[in-house]
C-alpha positions as CSV (number, residue, x, y, z in Angstrom):
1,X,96.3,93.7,93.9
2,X,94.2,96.4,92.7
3,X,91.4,97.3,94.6
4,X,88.3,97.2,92.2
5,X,85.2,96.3,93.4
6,X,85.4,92.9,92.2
7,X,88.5,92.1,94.5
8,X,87.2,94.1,97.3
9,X,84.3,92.0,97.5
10,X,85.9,88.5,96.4
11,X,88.9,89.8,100.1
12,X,85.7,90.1,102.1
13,X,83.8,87.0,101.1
14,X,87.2,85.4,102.8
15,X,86.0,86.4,106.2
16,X,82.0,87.2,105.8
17,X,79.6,84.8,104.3
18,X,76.9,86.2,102.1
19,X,75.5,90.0,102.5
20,X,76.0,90.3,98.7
21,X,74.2,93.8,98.3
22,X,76.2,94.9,101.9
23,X,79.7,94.1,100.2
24,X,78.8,95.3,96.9
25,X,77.5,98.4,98.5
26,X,81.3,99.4,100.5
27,X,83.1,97.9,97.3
28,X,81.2,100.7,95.0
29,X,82.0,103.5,97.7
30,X,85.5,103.0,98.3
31,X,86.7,102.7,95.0
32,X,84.5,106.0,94.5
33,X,87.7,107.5,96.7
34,X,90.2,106.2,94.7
35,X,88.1,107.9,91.4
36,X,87.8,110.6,93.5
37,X,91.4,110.9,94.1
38,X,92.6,110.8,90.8
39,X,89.7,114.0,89.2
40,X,91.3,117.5,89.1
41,X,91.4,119.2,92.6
42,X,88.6,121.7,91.5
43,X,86.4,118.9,90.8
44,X,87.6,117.0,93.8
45,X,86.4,119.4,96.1
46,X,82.9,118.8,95.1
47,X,82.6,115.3,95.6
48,X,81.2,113.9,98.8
49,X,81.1,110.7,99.9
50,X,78.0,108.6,99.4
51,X,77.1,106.7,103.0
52,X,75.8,103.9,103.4
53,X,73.1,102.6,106.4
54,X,73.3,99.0,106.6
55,X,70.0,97.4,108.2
56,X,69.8,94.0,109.7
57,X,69.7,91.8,112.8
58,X,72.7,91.5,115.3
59,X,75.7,89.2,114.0
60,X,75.2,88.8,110.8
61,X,78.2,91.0,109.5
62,X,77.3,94.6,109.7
63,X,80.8,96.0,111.9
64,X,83.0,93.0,110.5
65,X,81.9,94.2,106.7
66,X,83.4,97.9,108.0
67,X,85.8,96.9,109.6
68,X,87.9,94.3,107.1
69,X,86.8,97.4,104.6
70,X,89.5,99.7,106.6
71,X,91.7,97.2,107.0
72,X,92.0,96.2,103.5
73,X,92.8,99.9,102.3
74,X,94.6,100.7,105.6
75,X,92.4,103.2,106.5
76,X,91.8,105.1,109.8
77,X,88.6,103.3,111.6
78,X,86.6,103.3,114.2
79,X,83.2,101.9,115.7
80,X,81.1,103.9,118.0
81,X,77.9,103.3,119.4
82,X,75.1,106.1,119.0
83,X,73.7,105.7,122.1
84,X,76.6,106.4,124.1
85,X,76.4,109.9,122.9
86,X,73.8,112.5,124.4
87,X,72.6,115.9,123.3
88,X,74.2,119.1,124.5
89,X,73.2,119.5,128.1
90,X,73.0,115.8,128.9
91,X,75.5,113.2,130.4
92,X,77.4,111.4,127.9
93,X,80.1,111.7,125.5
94,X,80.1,114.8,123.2
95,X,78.8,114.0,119.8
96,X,82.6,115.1,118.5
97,X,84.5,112.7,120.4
98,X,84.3,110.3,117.4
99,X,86.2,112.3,115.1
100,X,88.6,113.0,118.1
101,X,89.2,109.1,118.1
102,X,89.2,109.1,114.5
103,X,92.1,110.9,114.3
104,X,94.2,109.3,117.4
105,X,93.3,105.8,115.4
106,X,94.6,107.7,112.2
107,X,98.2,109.0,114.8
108,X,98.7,105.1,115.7
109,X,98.1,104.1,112.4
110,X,100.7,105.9,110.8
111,X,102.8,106.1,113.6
112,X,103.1,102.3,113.2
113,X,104.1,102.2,109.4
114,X,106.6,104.8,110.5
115,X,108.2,103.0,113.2
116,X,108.3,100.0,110.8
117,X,110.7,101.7,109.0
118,X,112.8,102.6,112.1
119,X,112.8,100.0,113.7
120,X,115.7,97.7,113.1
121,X,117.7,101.3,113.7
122,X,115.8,101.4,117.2
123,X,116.9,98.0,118.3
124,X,120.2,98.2,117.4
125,X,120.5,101.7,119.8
126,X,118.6,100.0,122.6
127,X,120.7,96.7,122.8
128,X,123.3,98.8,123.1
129,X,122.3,101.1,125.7
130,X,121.3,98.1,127.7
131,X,124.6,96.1,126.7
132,X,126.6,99.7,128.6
133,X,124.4,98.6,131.7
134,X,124.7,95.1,131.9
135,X,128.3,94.6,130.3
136,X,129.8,95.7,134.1
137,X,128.2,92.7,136.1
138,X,128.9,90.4,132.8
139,X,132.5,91.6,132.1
140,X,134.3,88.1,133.0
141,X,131.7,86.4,130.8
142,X,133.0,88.8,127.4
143,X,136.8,88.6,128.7
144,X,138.0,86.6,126.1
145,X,136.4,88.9,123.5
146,X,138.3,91.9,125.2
147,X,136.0,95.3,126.6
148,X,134.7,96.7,122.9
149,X,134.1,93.4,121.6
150,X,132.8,92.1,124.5
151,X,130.0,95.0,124.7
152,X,129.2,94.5,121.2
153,X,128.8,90.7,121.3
154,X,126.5,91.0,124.5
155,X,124.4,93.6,122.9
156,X,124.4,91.1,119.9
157,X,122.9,88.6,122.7
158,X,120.4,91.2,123.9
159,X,119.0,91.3,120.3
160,X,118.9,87.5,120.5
161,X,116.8,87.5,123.9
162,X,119.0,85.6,125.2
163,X,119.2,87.9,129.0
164,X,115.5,88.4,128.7
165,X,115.4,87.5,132.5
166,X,117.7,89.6,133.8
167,X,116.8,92.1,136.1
168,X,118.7,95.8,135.9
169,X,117.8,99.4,137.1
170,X,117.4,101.9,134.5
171,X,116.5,105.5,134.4
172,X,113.5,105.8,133.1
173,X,112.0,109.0,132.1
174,X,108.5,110.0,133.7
175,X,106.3,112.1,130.8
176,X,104.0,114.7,132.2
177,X,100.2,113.6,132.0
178,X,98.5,116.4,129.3
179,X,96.0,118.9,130.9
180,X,93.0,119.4,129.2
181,X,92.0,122.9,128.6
182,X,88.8,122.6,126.2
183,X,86.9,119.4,124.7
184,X,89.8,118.0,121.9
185,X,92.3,120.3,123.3
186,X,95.4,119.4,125.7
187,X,98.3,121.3,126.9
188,X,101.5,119.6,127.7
189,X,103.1,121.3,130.5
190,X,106.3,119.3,129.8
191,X,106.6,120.2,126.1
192,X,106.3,123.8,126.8
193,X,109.0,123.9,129.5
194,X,110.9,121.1,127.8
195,X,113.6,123.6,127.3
196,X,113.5,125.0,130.4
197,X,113.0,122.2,133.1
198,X,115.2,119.5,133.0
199,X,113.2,116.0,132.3
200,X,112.5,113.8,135.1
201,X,113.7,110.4,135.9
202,X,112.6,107.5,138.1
203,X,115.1,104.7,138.8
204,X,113.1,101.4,138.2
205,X,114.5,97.6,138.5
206,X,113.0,95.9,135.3
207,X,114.3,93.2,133.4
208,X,115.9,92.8,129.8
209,X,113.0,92.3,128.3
210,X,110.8,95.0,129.7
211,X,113.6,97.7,129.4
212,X,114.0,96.8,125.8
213,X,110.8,97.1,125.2
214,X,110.9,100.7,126.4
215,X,113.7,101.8,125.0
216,X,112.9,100.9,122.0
217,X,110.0,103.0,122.4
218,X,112.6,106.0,123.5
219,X,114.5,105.8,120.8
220,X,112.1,105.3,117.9
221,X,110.2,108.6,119.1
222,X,113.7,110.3,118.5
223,X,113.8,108.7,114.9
224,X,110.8,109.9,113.8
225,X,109.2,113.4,113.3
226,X,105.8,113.5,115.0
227,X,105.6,116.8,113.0
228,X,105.3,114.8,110.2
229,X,103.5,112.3,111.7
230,X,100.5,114.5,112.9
231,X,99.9,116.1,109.5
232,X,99.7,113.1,107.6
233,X,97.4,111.1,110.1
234,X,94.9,114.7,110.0
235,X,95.0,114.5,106.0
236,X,94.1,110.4,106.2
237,X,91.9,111.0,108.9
238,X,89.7,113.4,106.6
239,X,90.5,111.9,103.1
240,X,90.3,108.2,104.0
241,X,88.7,108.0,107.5
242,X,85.4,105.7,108.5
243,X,83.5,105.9,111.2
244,X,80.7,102.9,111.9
245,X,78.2,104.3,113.9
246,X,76.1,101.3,115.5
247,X,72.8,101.4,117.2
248,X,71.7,104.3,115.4
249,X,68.3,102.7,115.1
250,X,68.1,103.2,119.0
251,X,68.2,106.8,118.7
252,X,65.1,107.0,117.2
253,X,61.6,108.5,119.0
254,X,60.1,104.7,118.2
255,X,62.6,103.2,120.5
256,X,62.1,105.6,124.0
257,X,58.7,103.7,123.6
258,X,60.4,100.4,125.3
259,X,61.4,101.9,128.3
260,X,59.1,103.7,129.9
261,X,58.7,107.5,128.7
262,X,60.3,109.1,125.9
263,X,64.2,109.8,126.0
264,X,64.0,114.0,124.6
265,X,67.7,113.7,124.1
266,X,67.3,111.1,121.3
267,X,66.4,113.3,118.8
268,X,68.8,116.0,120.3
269,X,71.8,113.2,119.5
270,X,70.7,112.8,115.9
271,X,70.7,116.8,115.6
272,X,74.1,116.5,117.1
273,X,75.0,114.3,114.8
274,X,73.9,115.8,111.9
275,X,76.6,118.4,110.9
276,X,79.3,115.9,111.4
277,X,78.0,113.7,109.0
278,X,77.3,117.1,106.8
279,X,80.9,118.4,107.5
280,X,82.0,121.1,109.5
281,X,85.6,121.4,110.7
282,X,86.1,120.5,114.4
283,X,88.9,121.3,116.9
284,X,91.4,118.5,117.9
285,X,94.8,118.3,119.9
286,X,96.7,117.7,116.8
287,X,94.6,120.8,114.4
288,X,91.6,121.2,113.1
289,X,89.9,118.2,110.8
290,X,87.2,118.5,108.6
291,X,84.3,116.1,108.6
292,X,83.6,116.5,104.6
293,X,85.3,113.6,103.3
294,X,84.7,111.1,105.6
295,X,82.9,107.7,105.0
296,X,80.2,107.4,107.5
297,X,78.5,103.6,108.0
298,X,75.7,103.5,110.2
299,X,73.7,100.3,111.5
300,X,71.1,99.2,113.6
301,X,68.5,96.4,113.7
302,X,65.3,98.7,113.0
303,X,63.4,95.9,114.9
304,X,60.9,98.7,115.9
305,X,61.5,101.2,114.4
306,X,62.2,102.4,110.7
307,X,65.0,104.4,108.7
308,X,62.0,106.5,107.6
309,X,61.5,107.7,111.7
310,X,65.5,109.0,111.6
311,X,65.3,112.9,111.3
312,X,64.9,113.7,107.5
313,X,67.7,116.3,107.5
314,X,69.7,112.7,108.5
315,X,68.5,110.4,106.4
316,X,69.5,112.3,103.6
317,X,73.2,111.9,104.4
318,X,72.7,108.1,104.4
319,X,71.9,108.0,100.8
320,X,72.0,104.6,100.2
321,X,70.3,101.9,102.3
322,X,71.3,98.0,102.3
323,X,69.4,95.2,104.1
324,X,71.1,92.6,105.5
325,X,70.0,89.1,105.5
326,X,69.6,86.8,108.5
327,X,71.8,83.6,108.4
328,X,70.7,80.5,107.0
329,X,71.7,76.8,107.7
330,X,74.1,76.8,104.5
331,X,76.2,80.3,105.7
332,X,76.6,78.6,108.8
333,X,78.3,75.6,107.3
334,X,80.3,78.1,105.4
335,X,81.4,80.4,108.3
336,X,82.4,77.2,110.3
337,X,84.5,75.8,106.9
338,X,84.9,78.5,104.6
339,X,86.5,81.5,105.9
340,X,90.1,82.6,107.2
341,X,90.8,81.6,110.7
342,X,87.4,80.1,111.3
343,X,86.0,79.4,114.9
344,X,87.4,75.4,114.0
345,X,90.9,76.6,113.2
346,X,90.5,78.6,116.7
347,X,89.5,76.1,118.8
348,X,91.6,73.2,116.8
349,X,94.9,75.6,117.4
350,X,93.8,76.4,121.0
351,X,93.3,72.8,122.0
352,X,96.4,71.7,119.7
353,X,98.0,73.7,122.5
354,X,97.7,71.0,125.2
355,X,98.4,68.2,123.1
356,X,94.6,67.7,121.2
357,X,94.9,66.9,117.8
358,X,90.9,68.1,117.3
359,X,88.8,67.6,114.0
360,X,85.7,67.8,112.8
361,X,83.6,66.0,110.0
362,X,81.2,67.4,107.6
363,X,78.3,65.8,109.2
364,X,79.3,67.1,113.1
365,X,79.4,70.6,111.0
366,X,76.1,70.6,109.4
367,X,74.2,69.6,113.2
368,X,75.8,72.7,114.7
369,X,74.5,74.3,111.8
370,X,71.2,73.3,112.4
371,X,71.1,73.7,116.1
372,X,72.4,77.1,115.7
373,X,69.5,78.0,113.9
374,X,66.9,76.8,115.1
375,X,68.2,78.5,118.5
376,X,68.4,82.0,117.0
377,X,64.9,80.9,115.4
378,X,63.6,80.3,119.1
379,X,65.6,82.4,121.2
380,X,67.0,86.0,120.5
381,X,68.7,85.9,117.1
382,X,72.3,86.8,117.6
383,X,73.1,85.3,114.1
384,X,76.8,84.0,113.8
385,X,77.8,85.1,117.8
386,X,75.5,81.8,118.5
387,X,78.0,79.6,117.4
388,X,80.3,81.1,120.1
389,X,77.6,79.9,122.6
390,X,77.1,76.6,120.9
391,X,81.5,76.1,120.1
392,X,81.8,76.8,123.6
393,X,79.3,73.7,125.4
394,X,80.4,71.5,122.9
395,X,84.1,71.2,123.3
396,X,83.6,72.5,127.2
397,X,85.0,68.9,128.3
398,X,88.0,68.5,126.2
399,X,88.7,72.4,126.8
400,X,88.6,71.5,131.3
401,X,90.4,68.5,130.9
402,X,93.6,69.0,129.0
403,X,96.3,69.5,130.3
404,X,99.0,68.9,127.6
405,X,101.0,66.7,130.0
406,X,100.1,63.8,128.1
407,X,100.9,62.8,124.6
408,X,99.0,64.1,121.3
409,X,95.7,62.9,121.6
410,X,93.6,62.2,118.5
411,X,89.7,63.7,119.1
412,X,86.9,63.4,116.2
413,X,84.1,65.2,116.5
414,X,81.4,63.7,114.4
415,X,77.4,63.9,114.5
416,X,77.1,61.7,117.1
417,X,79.1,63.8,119.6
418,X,77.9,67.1,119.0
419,X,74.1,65.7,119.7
420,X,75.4,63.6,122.7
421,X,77.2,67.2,124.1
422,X,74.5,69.2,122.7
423,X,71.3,67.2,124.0
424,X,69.9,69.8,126.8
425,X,69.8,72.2,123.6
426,X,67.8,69.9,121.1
427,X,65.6,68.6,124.3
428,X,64.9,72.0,125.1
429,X,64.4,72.9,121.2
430,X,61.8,70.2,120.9
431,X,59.7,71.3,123.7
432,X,59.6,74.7,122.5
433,X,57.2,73.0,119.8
434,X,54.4,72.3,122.4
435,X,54.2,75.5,124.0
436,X,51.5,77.4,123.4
């Protein structure tokens, strides 16, 4: 499928209900990289990114629309929170750190496509390295097969999972923990004496199963060239990497005004922030990255304050600004019936596990709709994470009382029992209505 706008937004509107402007905003800018990608490298060079700050209440879609963004292109992501970083000279994490994990998200991503590729090869090697362990204490077993034979049909076996259980000692070799030398920078002790020191081993009991596991591990780190590895996950990193920065809205000066006296090192942060979002080039344990190309989403409620009270020098690399909309009754209805893997597909596979056969009708659907918002209308609105809350009393009997030692049990769950379940949450909704 080709990732025009169009089917970017029709893949997300499988997962998030509404936001319209929100998906059509992320459609538009990353099919602007694939433009990008294909324009002469002269011309290449001189376009940026456009990002994006997406404004709205909690839970209405802002990190999911990000995130199922990078999935969908396989892209590096990440998700950090703005007020978990500081200004220079304060406690916290170092404004940097983000494009740090950027690029160790980037290492496992494509570390994983390559050990796809290897990794038939990898469990082949590692059966048979546990089959030359095991084969002595199994020999009678295999005798009929004769010694070769016999190895190769128990490592066959071990592919199977069929001595998961069994327990064996192994060498297993102990990695050197990294010292850090400067912020983004390690030195591995046993890398630079690899040639020198001979690597150590610990003698372990594990079984089948768990050594597998690790050789597999072993022996897929031989198959592929981290060399390679490295540089391709620093060129996605700064071609195709995003970065969601949430709660920027609580770096503002308007929000110190909450707790007590001003926080100086809010403003600080933003200035931090600022030539990351700009670009500069910053040091990591795999090279140096540059910022330039990244795709930078940033979010926040703005309850108190305003975009306009972000530094200007930072608003102006946010260019474009989308509001999100809180949830109504009808996106409710839709997130419960209308989207992959829905909180009722949970819960009705969950359950299914101990032998509840669960189901809901379109009238027990549409009540939790309504109570859900009429509790974010009273209470905090948390937009879709209420229906966690509300999922969560209402099926909090069948969930304690199955067992799945009993046979497949048919449960409905119509009008009537969501408002018999539910009734300290409408009684409490009502009186809400004669305080003053």
């Amino acid at each position: 499928m080709e990732l025009t706008p169009i089917n970017i937004v029709t893949e997300l509107d499988r997962n998030i209900i509404g936001q319209k402007n929100a998906k059509r905003a992320v459609a538009i800018a990353l099919r602007n990289r694939y433009r990008r990608s294909k324009l002469s490298s002269e011309l290449r060079e001189e376009v940026y990114p456009k990002n994006i700050i997406m404004k709205g209440p909690t839970g209405v879609g802002k990190t999911e629309i990000a995130r199922r963004l990078a999935k969908l292109v396989k892209a590096p992501f990440i998700k950090v929170e703005a007020t978990k970083f500081t200004e220079v000279g304060y406690v916290g994490r170092d404004v940097e750190s983000m494009i740090r994990d950027l690029v160790e998200a980037s290492i496992r991503l494509v570390k994983s496509e390559r050990f796809s590729k290897v990794e038939a090869k990898a469990n082949l090697i590692a059966s048979n390295r546990i089959a030359e362990i095991l084969f002595p204490k199994l020999k009678d077993k295999f005798k009929e097969y004769g010694e070769a034979n016999g190895q190769e049909k128990l490592a066959s076996d071990i592919l199977a999972g069929k001595y998961n259980s069994e327990i064996i000692e192994v060498d297993i070799l102990e990695a050197p923990a990294p010292m850090p030398m400067m912020p983004g920078v390690e030195i591995n002790i046993g890398d630079i004496m690899g040639g020198i020191l001979p690597k150590r081993k610990k003698r372990k009991k594990l079984s089948v199963e768990d050594t597998f596991r690790l050789f597999v591990q072993e022996e897929s780190d031989k198959l592929i060239d981290m060399d390679s590895v490295n540089t391709e996950a620093l060129r996605r990193a700064e071609q195709d990497g995003i970065i969601f920065i949430d709660e920027i809205d609580k770096i503002t000066g308007k929000e110190s005004g909450r707790g007590g006296g001003p926080d100086v090192s809010r403003e600080g942060v933003q200035r931090d922030i600022l030539p990351i979002v700009e670009g500069s080039t910053i040091t990591t344990k795999y090279g140096p990255i540059k910022t330039d190309y990244i795709l930078f989403i940033a979010a926040g409620a703005f309850h108190i304050s305003k975009i306009e009270d972000l530094i200007p020098e930072l608003q102006g690399r946010f260019p474009i600004t989308v509001e999100l909309e809180s949830l109504t009754k009808d996106d409710f209805v839709n997130i419960l019936s209308n989207t992959d893997n829905s909180l009722l597909v949970q819960y009705s596979a969950l359950l299914g596990v101990d032998n509840i056969k669960l189901s809901f009708t379109p009238d027990a659907i549409d009540e939790i709709a309504t109570i859900a918002v009429m509790q974010n209308e009273t209470n905090e609105n948390i937009g879709a994470r209420r229906l966690h809350s509300i999922m969560e009393l209402l099926l909090e009997d069948i969930s304690f009382n199955a067992t799945g030692d009993h046979p497949v049990i048919d449960v409905k769950v119509d009008k009537s029992y969501v408002d018999t379940h539910l009734q300290n949450l409408i009684v409490k909704q009502d009186l809400k209505k004669y305080i003053l």
